[in-house]
Residue frames as a rotation matrix with the C-alpha (Angstrom) as fourth column:
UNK 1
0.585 0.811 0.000 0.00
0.811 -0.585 0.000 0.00
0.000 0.000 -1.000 0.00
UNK 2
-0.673 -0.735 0.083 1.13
0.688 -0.663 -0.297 3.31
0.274 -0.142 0.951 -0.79
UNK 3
0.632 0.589 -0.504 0.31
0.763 -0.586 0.272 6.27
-0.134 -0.557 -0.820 1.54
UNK 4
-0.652 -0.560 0.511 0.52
0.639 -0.769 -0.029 9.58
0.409 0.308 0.859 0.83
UNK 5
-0.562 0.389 0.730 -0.58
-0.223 -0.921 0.319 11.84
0.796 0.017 0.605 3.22
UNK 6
-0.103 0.841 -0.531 -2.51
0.304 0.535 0.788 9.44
0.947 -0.080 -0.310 5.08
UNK 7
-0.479 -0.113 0.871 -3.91
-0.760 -0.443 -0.475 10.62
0.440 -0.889 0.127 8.62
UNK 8
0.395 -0.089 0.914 -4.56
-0.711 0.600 0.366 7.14
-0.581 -0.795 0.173 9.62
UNK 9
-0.686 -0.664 0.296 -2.67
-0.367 0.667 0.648 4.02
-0.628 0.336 -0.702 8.31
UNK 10
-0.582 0.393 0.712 -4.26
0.775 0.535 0.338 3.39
-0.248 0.748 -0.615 4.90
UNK 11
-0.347 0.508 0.788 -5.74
0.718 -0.397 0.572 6.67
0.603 0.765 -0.227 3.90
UNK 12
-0.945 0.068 0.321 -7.59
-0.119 -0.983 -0.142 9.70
0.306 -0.172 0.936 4.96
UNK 13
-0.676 0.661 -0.325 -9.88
0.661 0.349 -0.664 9.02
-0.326 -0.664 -0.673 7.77
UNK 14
-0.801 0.582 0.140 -13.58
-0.436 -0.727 0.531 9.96
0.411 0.364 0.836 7.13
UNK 15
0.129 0.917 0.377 -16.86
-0.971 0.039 0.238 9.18
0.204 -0.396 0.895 9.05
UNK 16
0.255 0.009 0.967 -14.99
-0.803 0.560 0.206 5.99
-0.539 -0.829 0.150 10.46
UNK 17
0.849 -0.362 0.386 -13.57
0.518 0.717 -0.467 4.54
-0.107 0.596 0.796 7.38
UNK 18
-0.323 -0.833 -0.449 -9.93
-0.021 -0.468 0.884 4.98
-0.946 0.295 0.133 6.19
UNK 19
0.968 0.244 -0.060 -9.85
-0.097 0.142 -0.985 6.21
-0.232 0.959 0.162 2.00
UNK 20
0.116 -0.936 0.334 -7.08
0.761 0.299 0.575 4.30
-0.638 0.188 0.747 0.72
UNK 21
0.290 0.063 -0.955 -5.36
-0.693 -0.674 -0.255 6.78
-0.660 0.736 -0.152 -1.78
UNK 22
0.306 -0.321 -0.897 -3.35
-0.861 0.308 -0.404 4.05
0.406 0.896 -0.182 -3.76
UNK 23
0.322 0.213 0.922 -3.69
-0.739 0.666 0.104 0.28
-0.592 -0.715 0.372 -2.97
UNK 24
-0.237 -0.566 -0.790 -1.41
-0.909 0.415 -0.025 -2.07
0.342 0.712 -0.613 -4.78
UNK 25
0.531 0.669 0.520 -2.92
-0.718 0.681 -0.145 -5.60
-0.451 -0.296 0.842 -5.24
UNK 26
0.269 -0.712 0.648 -1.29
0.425 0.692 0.584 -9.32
-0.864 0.119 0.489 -5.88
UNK 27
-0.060 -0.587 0.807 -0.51
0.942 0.234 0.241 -9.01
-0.331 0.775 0.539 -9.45
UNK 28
-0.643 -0.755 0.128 1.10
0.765 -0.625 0.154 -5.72
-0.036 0.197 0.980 -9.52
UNK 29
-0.394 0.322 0.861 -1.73
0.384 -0.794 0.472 -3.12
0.835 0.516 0.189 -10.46
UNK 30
-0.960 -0.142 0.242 -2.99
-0.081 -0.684 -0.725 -0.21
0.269 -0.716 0.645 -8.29
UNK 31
-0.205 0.937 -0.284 -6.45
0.672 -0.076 -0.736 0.36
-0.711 -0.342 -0.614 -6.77
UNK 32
-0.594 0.338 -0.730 -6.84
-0.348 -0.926 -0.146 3.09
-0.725 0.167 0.668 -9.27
UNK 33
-0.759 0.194 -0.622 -7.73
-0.597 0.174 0.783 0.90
0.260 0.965 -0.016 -12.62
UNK 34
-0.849 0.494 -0.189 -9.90
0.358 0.800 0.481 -1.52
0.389 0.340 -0.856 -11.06
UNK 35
0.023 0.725 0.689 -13.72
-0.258 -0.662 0.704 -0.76
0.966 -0.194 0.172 -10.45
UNK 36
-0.873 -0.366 0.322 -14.31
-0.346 0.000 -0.938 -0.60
0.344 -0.930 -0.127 -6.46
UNK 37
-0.598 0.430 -0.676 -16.84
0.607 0.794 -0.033 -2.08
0.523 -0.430 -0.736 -4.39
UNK 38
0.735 0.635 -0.237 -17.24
0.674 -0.649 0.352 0.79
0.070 -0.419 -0.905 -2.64
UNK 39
-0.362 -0.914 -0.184 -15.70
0.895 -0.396 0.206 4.21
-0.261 -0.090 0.961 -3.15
UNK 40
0.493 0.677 -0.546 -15.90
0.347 -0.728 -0.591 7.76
-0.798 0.102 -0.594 -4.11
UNK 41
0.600 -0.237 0.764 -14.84
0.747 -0.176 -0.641 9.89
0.286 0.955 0.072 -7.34
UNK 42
0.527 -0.621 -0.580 -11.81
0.432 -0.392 0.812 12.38
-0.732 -0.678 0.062 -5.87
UNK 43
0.329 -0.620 -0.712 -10.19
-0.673 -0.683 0.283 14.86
-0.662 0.386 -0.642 -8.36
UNK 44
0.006 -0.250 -0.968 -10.67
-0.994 0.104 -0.033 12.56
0.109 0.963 -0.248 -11.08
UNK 45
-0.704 -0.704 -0.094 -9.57
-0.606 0.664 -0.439 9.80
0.371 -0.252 -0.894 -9.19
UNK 46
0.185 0.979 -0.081 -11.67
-0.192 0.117 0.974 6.69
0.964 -0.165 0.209 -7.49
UNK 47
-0.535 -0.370 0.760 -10.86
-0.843 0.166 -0.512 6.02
0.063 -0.914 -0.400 -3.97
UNK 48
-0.118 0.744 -0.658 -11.81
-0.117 0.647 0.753 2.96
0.986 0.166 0.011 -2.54
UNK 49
0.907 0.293 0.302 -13.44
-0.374 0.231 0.898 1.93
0.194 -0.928 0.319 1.20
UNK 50
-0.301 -0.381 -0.874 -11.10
0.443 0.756 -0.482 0.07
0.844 -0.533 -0.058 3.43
UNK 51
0.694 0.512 -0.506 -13.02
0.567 0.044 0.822 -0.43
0.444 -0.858 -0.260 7.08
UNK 52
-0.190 -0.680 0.709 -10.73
-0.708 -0.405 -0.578 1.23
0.680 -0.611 -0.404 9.68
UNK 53
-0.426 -0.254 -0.869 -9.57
0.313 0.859 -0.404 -0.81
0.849 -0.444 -0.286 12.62
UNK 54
0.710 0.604 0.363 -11.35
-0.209 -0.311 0.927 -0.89
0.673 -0.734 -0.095 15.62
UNK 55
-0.603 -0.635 -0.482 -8.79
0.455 0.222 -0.862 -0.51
0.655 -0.740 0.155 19.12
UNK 56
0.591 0.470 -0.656 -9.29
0.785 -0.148 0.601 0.04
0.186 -0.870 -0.456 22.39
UNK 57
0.857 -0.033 0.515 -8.39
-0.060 -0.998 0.035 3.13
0.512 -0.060 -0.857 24.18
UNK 58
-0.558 -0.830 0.015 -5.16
-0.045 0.012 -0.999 3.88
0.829 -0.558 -0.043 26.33
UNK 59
0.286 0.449 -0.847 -5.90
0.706 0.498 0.503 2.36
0.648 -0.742 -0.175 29.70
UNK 60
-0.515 -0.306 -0.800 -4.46
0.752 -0.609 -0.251 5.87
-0.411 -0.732 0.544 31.16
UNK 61
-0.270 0.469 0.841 -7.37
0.486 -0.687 0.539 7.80
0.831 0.554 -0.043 29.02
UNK 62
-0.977 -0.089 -0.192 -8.17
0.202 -0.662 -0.722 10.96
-0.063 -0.744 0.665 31.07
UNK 63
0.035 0.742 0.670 -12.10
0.477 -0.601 0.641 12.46
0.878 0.297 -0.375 31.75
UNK 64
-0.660 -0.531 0.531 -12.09
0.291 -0.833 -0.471 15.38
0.692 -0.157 0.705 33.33
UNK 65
-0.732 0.407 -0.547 -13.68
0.568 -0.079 -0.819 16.17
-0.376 -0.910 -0.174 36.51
UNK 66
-0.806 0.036 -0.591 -14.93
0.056 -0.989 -0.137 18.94
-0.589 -0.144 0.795 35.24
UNK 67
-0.736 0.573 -0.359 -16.40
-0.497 -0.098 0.862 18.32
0.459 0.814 0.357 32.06
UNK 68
-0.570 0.625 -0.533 -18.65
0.640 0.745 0.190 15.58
0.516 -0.233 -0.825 33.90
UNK 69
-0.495 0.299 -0.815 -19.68
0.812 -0.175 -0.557 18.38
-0.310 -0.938 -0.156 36.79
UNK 70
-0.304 0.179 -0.936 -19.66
-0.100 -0.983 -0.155 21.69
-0.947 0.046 0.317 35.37
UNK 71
-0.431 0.385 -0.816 -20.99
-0.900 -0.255 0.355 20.99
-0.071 0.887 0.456 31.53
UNK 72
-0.490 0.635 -0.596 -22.80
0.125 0.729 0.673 17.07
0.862 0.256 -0.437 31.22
UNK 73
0.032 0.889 -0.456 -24.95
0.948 0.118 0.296 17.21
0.317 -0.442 -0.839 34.78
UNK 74
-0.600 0.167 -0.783 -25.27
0.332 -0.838 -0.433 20.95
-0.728 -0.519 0.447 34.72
UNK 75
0.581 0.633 0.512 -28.37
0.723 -0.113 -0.682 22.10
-0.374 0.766 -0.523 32.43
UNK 76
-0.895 -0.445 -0.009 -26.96
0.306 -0.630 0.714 24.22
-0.324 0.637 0.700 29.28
UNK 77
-0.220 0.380 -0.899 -29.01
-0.364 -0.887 -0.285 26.23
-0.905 0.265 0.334 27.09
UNK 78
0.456 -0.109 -0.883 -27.93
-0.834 0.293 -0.467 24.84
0.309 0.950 0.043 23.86
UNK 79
-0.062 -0.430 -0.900 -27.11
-0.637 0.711 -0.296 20.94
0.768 0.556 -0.318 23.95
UNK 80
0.050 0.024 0.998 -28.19
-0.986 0.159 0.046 20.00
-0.158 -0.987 0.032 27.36
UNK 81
-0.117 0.676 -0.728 -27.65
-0.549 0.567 0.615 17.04
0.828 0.471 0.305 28.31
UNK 82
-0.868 -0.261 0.423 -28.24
-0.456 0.082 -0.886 16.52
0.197 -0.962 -0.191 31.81
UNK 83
-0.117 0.986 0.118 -31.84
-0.965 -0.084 -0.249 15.85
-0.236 -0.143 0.961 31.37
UNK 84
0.422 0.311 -0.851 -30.85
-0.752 0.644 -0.138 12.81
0.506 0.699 0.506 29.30
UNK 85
-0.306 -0.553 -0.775 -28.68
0.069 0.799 -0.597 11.28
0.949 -0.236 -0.206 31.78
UNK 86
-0.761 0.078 0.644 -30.71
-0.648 -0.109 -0.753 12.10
0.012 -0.991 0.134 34.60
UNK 87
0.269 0.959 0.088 -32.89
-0.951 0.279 -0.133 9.65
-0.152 -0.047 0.987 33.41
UNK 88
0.445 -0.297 -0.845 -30.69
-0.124 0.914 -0.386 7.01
0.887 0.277 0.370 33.65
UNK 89
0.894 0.152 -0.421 -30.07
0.413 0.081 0.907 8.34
0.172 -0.985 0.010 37.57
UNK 90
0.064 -0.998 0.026 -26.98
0.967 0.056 -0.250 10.24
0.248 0.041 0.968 36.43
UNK 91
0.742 0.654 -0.147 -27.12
0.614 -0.574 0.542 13.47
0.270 -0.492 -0.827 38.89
UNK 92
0.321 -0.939 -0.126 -24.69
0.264 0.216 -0.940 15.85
0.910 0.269 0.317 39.86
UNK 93
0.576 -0.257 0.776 -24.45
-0.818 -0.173 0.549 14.73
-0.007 -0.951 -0.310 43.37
UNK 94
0.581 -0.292 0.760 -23.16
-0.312 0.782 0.539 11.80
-0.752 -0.550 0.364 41.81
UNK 95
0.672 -0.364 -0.645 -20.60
-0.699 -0.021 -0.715 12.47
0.247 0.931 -0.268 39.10
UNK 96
-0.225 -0.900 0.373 -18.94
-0.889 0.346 0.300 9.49
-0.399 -0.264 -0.878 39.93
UNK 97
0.442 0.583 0.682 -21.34
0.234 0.659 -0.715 6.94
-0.866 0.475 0.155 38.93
UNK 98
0.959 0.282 0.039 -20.85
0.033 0.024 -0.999 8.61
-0.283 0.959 0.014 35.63
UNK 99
-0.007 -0.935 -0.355 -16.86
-0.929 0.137 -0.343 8.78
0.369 0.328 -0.870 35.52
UNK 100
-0.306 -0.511 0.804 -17.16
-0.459 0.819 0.345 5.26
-0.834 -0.263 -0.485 36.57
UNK 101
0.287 0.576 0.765 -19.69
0.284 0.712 -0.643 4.11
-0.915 0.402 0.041 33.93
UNK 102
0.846 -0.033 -0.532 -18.07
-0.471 -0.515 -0.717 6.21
-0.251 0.857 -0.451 31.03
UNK 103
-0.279 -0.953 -0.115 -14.61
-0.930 0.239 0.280 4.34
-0.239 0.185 -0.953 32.27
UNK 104
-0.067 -0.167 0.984 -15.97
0.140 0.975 0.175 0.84
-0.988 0.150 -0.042 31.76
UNK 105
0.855 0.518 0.036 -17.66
0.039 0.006 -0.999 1.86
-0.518 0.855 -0.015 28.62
UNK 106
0.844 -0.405 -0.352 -13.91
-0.531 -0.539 -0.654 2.49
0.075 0.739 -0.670 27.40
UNK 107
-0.580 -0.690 0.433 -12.26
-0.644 0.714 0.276 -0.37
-0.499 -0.119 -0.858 28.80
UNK 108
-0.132 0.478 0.868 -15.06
0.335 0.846 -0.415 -3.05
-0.933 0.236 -0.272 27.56
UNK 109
0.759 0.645 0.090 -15.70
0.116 0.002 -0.993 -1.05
-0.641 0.764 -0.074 23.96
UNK 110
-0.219 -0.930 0.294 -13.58
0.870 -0.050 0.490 -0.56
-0.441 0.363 0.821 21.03
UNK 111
0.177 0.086 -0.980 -13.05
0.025 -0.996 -0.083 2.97
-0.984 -0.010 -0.179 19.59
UNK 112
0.606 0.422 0.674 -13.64
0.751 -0.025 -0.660 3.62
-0.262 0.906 -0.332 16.03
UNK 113
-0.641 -0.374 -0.670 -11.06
0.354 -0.919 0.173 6.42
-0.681 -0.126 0.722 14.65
UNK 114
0.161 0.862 -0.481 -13.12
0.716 -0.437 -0.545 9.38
-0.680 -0.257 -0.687 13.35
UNK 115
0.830 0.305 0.466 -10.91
0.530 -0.689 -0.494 12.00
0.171 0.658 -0.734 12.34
UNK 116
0.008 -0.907 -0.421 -7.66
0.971 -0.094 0.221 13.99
-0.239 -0.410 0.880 12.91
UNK 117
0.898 0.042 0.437 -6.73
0.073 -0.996 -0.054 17.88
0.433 0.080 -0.898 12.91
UNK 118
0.120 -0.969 0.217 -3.92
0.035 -0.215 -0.976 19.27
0.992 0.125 0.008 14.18
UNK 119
0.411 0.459 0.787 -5.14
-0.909 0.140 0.393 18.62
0.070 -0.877 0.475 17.99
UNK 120
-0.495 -0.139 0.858 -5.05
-0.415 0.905 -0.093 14.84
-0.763 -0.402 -0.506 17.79
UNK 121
-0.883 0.204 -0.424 -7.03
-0.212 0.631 0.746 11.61
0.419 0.748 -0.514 16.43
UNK 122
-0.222 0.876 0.427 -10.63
-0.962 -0.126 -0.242 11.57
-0.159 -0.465 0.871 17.21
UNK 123
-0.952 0.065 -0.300 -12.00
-0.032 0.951 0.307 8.51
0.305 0.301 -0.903 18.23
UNK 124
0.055 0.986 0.160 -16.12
-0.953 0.004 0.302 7.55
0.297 -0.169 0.940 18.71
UNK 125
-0.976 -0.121 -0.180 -17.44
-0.081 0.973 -0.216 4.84
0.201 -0.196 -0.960 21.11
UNK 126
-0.451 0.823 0.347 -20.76
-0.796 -0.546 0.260 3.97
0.403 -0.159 0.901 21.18
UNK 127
-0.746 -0.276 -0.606 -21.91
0.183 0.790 -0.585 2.03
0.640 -0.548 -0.539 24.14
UNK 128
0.154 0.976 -0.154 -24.88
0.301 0.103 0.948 1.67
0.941 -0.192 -0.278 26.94
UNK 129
-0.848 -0.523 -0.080 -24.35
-0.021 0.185 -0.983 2.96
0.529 -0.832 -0.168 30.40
UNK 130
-0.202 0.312 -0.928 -25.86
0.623 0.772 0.124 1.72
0.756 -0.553 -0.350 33.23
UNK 131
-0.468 -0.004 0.883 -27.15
-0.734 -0.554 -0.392 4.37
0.491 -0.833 0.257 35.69
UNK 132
-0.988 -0.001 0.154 -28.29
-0.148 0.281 -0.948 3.70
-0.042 -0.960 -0.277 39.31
UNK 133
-0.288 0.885 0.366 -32.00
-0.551 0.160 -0.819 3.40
-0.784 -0.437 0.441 38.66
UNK 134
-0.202 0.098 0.975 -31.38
0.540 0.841 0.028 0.60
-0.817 0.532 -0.222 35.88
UNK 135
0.827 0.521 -0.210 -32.70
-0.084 -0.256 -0.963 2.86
-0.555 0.814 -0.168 32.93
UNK 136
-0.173 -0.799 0.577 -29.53
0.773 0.253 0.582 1.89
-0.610 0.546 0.574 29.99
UNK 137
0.640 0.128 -0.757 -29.00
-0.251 -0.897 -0.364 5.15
-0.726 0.423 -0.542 27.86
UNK 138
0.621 -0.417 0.663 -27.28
0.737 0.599 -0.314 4.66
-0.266 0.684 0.679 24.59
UNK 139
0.716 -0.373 -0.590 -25.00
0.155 -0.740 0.655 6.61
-0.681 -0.560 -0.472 24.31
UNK 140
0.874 -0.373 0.312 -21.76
0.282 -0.135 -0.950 8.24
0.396 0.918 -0.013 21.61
UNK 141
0.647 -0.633 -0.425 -18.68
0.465 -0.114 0.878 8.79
-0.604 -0.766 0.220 23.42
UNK 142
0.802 -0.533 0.271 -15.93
0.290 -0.049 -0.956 10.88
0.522 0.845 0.115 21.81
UNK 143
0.676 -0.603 -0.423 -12.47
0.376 -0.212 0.902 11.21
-0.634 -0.769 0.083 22.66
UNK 144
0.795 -0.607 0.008 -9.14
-0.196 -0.269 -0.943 12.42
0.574 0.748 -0.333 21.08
UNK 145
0.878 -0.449 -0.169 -5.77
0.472 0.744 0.474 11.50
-0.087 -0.496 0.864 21.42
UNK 146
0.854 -0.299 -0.426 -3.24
-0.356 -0.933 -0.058 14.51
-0.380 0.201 -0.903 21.45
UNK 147
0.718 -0.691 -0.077 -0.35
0.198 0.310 -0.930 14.40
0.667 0.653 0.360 19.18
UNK 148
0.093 -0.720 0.687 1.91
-0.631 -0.577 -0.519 16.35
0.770 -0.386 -0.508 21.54
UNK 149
-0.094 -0.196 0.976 1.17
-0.995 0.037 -0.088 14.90
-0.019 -0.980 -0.198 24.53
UNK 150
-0.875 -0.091 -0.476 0.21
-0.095 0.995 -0.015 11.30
0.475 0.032 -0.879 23.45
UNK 151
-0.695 0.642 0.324 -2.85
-0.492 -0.095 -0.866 11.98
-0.525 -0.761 0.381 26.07
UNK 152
-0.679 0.716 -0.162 -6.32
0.096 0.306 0.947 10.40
0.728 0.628 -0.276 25.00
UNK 153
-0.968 0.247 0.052 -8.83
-0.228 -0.771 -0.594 12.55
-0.106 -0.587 0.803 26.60
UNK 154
-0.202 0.942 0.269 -12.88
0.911 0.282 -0.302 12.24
-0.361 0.184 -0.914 26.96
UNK 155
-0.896 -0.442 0.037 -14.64
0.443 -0.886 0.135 14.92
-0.027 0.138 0.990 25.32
UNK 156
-0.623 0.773 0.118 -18.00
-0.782 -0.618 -0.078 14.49
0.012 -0.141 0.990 25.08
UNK 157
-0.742 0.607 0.285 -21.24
0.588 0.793 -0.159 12.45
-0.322 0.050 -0.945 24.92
UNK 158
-0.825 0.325 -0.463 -23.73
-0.565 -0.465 0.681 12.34
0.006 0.824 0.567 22.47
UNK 159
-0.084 0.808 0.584 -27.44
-0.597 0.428 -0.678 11.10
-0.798 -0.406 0.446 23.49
UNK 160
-0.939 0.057 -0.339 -28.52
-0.176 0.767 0.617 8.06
0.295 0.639 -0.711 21.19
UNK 161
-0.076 0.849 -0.523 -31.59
-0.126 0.512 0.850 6.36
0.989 0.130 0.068 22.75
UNK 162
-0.279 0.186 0.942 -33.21
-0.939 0.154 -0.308 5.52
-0.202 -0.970 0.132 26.13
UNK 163
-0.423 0.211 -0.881 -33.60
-0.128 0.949 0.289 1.46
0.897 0.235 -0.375 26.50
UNK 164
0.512 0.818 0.262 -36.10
-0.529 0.060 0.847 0.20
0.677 -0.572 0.463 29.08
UNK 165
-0.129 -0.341 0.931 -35.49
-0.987 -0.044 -0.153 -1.32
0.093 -0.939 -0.331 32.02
């Protein structure tokens, strides 16, 4: 495989696939001449799909006190979601529950990469957590992994779905 440019191994990460740019196959020719399975038209060119790997996270990923206290179980204006995890019993007298249930969700799930910028490598898990009054909330997790520091940080959650009890 040749990679040119690539911002994850095998192409230019997009909505959780890698686009190979140029994919050399057994007998000698490139990914460009043959038709793809799945792909897109690029400055002339076709690109083709290749899945991205799924990994787990760095077992020293950080989430921030904060973000859990002062912006997910504090009502916002625009994007609240406290309302959505208080219905899974996630409160903020108890922002532990939820840094505990956000860490399993990143030890037990694998992380999809996303995307990259000059920050880091975004990565998306999407996983159920368990609050204290049984209600299971589906849930998007995103995180990012800083180039500089190597760190691999929570950043947010993204409501999905309330599941019954």
């Amino acid at each position: 495989m040749v990679n040119r440019g690539a911002i994850c191994p095998g192409g230019v990460t997009q909505l959780g696939a890698c686009w190979a740019n140029e994919e050399q196959f057994e007998d000698g020719s490139s990914g460009w001449n043959r038709e793809p399975r799945l792909g897109l038209r690029f400055a002339g060119h076709q690109l083709r799909l290749k899945q991205a790997e799924c990994m787990k996270l760095s077992a020293e990923a950080v989430i921030a006190r904060s973000k859990i206290t002062d912006y997910l179980l504090v009502h916002q204006a625009r994007s609240d979601k406290s309302a959505f995890l208080a219905l899974g019993g996630f409160l903020k007298d108890n922002p532990d529950v939820l840094i505990a249930e956000l860490t399993r969700l990143r030890v037990e799930v694998e992380a999809d990469q996303v995307g990259s910028n000059f920050f880091g490598y975004y990565y998306e898990l999407v996983g159920i957590l368990r609050g204290p009054v049984g209600v299971g909330l589906k849930v998007k997790t995103v995180w990012m992994t800083e180039h500089l520091s190597g760190l691999t940080k929570f950043i947010t959650l993204i409501p999905i779905k309330i599941l019954k009890s």
